[in-house]
GUDRENTI-169555 format. One record per residue (C-alpha): residue number from 1; x, y, z. Coordinates in nm, 3 decimals, m for minus. Example, Ala and Ser with C-alpha at 12.3 -4.5 7.8 and 13.67 -1.06 7.14 Angstrom:
2
+------+---------+---------+---------+
: nuse :    east :   north :      up :
+------+---------+---------+---------+
:    1 :   1.230 :  m0.450 :   0.780 :
:    2 :   1.367 :  m0.106 :   0.714 :
+------+---------+---------+---------+
***
This chain:
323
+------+---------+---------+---------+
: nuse :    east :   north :      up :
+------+---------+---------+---------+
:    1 :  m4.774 :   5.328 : m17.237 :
:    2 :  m4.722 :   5.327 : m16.840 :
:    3 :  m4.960 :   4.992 : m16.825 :
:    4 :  m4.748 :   4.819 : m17.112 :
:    5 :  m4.449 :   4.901 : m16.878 :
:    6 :  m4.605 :   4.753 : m16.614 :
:    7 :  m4.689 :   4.438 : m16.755 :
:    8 :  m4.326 :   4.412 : m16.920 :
:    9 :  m4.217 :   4.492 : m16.522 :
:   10 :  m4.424 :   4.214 : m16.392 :
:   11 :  m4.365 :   3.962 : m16.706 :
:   12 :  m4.032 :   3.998 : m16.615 :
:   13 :  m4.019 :   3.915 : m16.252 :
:   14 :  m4.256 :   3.644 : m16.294 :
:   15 :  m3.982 :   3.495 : m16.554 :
:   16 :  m3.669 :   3.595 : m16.255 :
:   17 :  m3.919 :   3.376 : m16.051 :
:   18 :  m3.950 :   3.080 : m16.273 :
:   19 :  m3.564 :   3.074 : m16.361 :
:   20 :  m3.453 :   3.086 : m16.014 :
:   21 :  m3.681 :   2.796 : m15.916 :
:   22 :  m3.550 :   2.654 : m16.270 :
:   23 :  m3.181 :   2.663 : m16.105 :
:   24 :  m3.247 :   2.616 : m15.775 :
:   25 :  m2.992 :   2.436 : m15.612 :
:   26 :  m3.033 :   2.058 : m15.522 :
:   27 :  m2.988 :   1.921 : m15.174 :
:   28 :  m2.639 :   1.741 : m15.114 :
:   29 :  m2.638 :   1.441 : m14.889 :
:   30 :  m2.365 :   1.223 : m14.745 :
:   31 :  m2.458 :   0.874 : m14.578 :
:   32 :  m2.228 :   0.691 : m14.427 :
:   33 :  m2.370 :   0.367 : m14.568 :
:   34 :  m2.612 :   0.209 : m14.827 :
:   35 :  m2.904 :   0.144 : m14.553 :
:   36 :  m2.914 :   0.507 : m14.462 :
:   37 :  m2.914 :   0.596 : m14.838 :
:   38 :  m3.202 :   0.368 : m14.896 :
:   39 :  m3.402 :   0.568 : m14.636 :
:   40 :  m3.307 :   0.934 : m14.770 :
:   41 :  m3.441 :   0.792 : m15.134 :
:   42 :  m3.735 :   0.668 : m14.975 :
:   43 :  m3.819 :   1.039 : m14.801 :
:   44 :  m3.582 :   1.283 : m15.026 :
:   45 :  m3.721 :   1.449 : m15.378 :
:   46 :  m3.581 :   1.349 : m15.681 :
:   47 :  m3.341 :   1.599 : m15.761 :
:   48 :  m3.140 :   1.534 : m15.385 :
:   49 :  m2.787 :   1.461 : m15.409 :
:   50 :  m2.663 :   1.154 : m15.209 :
:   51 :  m2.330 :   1.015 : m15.184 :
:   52 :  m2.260 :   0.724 : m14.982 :
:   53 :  m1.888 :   0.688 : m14.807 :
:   54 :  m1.865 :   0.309 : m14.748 :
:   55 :  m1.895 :   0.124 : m15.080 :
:   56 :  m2.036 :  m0.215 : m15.164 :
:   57 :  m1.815 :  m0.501 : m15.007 :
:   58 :  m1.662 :  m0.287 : m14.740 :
:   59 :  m1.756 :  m0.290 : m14.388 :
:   60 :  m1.812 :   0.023 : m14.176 :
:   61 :  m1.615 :  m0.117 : m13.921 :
:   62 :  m1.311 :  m0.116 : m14.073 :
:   63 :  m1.340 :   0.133 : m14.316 :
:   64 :  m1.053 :   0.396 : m14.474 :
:   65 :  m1.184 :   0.717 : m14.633 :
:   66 :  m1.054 :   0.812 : m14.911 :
:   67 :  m0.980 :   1.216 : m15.009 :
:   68 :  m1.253 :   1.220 : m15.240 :
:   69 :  m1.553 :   1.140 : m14.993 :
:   70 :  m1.390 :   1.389 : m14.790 :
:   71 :  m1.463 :   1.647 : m15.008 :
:   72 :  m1.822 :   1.539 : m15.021 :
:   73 :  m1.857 :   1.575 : m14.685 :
:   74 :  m1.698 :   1.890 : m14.709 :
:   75 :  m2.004 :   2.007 : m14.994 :
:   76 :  m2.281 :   1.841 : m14.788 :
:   77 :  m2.523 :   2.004 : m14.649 :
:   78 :  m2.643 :   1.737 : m14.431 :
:   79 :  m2.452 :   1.386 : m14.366 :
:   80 :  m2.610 :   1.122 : m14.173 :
:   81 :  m2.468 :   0.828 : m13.979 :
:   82 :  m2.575 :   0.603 : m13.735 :
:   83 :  m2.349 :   0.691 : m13.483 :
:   84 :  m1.975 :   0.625 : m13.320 :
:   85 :  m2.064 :   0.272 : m13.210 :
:   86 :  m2.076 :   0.166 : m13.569 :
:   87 :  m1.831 :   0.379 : m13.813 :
:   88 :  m1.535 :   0.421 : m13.601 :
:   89 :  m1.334 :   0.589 : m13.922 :
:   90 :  m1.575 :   0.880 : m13.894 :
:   91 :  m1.581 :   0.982 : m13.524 :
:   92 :  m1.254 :   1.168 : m13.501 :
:   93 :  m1.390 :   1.363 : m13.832 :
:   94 :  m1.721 :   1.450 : m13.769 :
:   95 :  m1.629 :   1.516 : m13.393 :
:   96 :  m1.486 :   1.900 : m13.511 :
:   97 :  m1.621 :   2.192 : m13.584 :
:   98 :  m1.578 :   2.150 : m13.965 :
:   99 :  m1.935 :   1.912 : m13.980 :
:  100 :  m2.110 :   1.939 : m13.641 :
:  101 :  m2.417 :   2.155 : m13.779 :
:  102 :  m2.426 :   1.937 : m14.034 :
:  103 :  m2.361 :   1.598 : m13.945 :
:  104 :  m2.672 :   1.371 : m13.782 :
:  105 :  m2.650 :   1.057 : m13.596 :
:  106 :  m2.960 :   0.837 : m13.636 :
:  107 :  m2.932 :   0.570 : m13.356 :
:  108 :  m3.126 :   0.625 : m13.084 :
:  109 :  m2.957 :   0.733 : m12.802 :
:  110 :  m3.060 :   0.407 : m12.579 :
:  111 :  m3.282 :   0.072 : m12.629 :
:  112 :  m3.592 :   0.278 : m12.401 :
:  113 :  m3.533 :   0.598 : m12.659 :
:  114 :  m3.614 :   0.356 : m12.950 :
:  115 :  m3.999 :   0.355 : m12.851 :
:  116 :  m4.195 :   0.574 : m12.978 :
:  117 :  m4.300 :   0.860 : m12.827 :
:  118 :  m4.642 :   0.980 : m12.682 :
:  119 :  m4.692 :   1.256 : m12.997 :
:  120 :  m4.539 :   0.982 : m13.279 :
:  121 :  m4.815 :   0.703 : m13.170 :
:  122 :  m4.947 :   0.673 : m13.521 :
:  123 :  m4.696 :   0.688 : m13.692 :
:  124 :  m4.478 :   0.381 : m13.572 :
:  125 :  m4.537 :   0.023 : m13.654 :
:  126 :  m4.811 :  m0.091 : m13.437 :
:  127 :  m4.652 :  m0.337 : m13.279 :
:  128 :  m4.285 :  m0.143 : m13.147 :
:  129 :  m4.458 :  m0.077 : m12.812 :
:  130 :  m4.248 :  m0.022 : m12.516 :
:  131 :  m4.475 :  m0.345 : m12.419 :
:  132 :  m4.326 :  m0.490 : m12.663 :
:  133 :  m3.964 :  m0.357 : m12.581 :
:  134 :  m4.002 :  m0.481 : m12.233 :
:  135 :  m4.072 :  m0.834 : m12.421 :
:  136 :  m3.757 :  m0.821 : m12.657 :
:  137 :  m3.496 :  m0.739 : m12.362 :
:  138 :  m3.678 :  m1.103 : m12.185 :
:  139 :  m3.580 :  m1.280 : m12.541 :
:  140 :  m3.239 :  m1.142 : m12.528 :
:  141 :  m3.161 :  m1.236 : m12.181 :
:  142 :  m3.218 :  m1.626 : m12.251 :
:  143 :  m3.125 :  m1.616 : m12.623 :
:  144 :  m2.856 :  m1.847 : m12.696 :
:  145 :  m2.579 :  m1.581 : m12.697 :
:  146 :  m2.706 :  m1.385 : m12.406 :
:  147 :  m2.772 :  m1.061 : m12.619 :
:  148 :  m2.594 :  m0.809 : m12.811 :
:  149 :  m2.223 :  m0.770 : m12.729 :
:  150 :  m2.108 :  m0.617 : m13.030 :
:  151 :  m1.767 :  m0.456 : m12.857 :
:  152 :  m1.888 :  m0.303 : m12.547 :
:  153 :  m2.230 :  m0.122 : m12.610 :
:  154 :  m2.531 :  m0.187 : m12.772 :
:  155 :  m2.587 :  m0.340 : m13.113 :
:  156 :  m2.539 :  m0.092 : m13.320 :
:  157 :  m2.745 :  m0.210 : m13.645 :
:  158 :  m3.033 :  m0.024 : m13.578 :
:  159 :  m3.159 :   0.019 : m13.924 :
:  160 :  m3.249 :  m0.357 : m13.955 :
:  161 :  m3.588 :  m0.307 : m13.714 :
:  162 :  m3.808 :  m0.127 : m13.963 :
:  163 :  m3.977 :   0.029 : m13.623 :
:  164 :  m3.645 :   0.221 : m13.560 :
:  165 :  m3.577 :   0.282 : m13.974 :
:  166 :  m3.923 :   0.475 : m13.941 :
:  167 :  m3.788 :   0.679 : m13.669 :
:  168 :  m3.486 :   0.764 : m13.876 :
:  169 :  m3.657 :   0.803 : m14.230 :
:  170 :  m3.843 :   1.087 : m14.008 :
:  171 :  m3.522 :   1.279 : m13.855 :
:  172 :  m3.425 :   1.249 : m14.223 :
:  173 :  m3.733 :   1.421 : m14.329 :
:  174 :  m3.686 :   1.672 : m14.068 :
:  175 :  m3.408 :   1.792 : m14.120 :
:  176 :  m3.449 :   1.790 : m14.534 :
:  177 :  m3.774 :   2.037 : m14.476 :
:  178 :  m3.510 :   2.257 : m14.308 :
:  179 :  m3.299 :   2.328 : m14.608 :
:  180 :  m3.386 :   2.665 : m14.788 :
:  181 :  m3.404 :   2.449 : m15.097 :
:  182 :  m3.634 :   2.218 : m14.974 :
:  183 :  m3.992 :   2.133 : m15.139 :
:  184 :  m4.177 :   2.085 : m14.824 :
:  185 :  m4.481 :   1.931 : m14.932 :
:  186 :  m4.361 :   1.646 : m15.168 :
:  187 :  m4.095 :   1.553 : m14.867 :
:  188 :  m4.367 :   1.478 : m14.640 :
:  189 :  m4.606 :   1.353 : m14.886 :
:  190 :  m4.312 :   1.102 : m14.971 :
:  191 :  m4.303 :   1.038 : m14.592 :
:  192 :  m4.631 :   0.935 : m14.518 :
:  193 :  m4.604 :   0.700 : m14.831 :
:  194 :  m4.262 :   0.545 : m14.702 :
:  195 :  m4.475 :   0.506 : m14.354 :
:  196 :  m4.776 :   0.311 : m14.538 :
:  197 :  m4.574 :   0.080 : m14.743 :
:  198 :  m4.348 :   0.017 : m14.453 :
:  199 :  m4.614 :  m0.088 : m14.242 :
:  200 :  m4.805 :  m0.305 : m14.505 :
:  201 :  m4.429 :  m0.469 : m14.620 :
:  202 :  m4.376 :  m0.570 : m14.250 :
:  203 :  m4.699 :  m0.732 : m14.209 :
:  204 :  m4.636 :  m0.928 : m14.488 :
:  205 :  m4.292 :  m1.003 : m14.384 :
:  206 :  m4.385 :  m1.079 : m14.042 :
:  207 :  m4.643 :  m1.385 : m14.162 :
:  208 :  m4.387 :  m1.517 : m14.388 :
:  209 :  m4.162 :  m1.547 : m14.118 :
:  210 :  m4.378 :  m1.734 : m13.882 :
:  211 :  m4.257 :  m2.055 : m14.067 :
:  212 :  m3.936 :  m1.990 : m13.962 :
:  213 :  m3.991 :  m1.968 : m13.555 :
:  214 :  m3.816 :  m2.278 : m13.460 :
:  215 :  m3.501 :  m2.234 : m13.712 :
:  216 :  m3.176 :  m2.175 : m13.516 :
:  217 :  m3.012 :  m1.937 : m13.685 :
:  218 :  m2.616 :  m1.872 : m13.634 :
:  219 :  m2.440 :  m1.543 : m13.755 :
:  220 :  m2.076 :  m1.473 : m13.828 :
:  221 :  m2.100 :  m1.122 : m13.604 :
:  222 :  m2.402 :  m1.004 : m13.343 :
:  223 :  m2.543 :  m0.793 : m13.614 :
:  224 :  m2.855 :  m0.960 : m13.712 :
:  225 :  m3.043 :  m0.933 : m13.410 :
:  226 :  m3.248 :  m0.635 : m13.464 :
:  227 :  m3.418 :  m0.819 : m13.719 :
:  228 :  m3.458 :  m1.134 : m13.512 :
:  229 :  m3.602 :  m0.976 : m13.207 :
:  230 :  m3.836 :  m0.765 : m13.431 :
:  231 :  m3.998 :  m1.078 : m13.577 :
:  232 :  m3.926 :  m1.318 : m13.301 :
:  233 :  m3.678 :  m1.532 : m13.482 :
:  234 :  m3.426 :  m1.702 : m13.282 :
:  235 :  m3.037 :  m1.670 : m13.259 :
:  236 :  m2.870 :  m1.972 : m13.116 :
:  237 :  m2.520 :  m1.838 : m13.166 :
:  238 :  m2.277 :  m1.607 : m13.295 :
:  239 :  m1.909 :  m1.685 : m13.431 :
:  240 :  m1.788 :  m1.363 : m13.319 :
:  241 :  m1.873 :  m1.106 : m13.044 :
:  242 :  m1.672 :  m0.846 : m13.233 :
:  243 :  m1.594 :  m0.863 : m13.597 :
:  244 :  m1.278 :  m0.645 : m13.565 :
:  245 :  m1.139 :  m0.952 : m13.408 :
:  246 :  m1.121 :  m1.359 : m13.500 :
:  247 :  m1.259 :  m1.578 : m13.239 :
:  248 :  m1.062 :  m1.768 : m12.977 :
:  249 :  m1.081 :  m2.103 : m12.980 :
:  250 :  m1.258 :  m2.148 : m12.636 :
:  251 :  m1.551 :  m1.967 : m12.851 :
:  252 :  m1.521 :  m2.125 : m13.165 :
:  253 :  m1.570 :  m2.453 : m12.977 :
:  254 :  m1.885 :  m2.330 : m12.789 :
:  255 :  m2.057 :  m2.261 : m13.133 :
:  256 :  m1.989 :  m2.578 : m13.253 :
:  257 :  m2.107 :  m2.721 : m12.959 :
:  258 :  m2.392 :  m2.503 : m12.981 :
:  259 :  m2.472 :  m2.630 : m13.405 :
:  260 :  m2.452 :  m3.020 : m13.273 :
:  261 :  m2.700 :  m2.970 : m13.034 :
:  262 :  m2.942 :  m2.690 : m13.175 :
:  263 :  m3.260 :  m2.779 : m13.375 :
:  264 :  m3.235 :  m2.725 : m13.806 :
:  265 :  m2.946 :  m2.491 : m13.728 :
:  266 :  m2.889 :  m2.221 : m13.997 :
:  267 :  m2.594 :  m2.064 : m14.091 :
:  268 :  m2.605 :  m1.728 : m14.224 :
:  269 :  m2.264 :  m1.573 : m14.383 :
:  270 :  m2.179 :  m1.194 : m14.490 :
:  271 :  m2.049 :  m1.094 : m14.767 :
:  272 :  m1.846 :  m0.823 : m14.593 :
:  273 :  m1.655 :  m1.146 : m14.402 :
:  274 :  m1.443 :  m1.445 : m14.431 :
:  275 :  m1.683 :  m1.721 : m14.474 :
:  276 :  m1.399 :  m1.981 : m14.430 :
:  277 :  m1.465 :  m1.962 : m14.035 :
:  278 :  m1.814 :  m2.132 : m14.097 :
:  279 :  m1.659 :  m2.418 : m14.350 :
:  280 :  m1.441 :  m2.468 : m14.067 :
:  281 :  m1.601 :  m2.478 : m13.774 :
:  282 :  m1.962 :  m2.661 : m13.966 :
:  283 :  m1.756 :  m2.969 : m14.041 :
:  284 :  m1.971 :  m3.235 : m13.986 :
:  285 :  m2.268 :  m3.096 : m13.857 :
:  286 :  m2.519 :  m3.127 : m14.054 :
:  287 :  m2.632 :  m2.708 : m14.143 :
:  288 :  m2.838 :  m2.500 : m14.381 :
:  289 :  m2.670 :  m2.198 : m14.495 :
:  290 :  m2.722 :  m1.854 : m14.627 :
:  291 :  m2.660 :  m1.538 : m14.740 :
:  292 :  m2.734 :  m1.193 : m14.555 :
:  293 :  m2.644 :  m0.836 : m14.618 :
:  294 :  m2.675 :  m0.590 : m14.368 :
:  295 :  m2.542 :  m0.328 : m14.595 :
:  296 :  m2.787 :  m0.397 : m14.833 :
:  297 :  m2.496 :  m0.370 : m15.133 :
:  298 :  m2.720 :  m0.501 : m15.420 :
:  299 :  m3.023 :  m0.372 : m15.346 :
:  300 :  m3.115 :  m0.022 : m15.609 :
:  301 :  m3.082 :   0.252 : m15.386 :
:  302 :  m3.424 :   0.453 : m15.502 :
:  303 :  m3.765 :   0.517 : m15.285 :
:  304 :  m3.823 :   0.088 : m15.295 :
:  305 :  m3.476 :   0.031 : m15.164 :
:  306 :  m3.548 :  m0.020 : m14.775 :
:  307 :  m3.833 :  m0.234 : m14.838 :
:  308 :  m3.671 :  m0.435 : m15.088 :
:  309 :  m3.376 :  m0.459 : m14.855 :
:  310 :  m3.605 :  m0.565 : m14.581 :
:  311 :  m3.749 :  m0.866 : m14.793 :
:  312 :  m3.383 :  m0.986 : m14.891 :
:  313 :  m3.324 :  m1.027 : m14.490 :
:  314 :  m3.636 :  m1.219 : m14.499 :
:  315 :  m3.597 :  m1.440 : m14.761 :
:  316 :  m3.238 :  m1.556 : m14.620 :
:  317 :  m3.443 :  m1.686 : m14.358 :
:  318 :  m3.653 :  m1.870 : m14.543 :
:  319 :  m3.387 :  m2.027 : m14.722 :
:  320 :  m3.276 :  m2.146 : m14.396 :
:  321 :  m3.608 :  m2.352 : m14.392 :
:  322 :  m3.616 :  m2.754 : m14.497 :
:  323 :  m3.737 :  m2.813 : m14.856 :
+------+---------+---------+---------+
***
């Protein structure tokens, strides 16, 4: 009788175990936009909550919460975004006490920060050396538009250099493995795959890009160049310094100047922007144009999402390139 009890004791617990792990909680993330959802999929288990604030078509520099994603925030247990250079709306917010242990900014703190570190060697894209670095900030100081200026600071589109998107897809993981909810393993199992297929996508990307060397490529707003200087594409001009504000006219002038006398210029639009600006100032120059999304609005936000996003980028450049 006592070892029937026993067994009924211990059939019991085991089935307290199983339905607790049945109704465990899932994880609840807010990102601030698509890109950093792409790179929670990519990392994250199944079962994780995300919620992304700025929706497709908007632009995080000029975004307007609404009450609803403020209560997601308020249920999150972790909300990443890249950082008060880029989403304005959100630095008074996340600034109190309500989110700080919660809230993560991605960006690296500096361009020297965005090399990898000593203990990380092997697991950053081979070629984001601070060699290599030192090389990017010689392209940017004779590149057409004399380097990022978006507003005063840095360009803040850091998730368009896969080496940095790495870096973040692994403060992601770290701080997922630090819920109480978290399955350890199959976060950093889904990690190391991101890291592999990341690595093998860029190769790819970086060959199929080689065509595109001597392309001049124009933007509407200094967003694209962590993607240029990454695979050593050239930016011969930029319509606007600061996409909160139109261009002057002394400026719009130097870009056209600029398209007359660059070589197969390329103009790539946003869909976030007004794309009258390049109709405007491209009359009768003879341009190729595209289509880039830095926000990566129609790409399928699941564990392919960043490297699907990363070959969009990479095919508008090569439809900048002469049939």
């Amino acid at each position: 009788m006592k070892q029937h009890r026993t067994q009924a004791i211990g059939l019991l617990f085991g089935m307290a175990l199983l339905t607790g792990q049945a109704h465990a909680e899932p994880i609840n993330v807010v990102t601030s936009i698509k890109p950093l959802e792409l790179l929670v999929r990519a990392v994250a288990t199944e079962d994780t909550n995300v919620t992304t604030l700025v929706p497709s078509g908007s632009s995080p520099h000029t975004y307007h919460m609404r009450p609803s994603e403020r209560r997601a925030m308020e249920e999150a247990d972790l909300i990443f975004w890249v950082g008060p250079e880029l989403e304005t709306f959100l630095t008074r917010i996340l600034g109190g006490h309500d989110f700080e242990h919660r809230t993560h900014a991605l960006a690296p703190p500096n361009p020297d920060e965005a090399a990898p570190q000593d203990d990380h060697d092997e697991a950053h894209l081979h070629h984001d050396e601070p060699e290599k670095h030192a090389e990017h900030g010689q392209h940017k100081e004779k590149g057409g538009h004399g380097g990022h200026n978006h507003g005063d600071g840095e360009d803040p589109h850091v998730w368009l250099d896969p080496a940095i998107a790495l870096q973040m897809a692994e403060t992601i993981h770290d701080r997922l493995v630090e819920q109480p909810e978290a399955d350890k393993s199959q976060l950093t199992r889904n990690l190391d795959a991101f890291r592999q297929s990341l690595n093998t996508r860029e190769a790819a990307i970086r060959e199929q890009l080689m065509a595109a060397e001597g392309i001049s490529l124009f933007t509407y707003h200094d967003a694209f160049g962590r993607f240029a200087e990454h695979y050593g594409l050239s930016i011969a001009g930029v319509l606007t310094p600061n996409p909160d504000r139109s261009p002057g006219a002394r400026h719009v002038a130097e870009v056209q100047t600029q398209l007359k006398g660059s070589n197969q210029p390329c103009l790539l639009s946003e869909p976030q922007f007004d794309r009258e600006w390049w109709r405007a100032i491209s009359e009768g120059v003879e341009v190729k144009r595209s289509t880039w999304d830095p926000l990566a609005s129609e790409i399928t936000a699941d564990a392919e999402g960043y490297l699907n996003f990363q070959q969009q980028l990479a095919d508008a450049v090569v439809a900048c390139l002469p049939e």
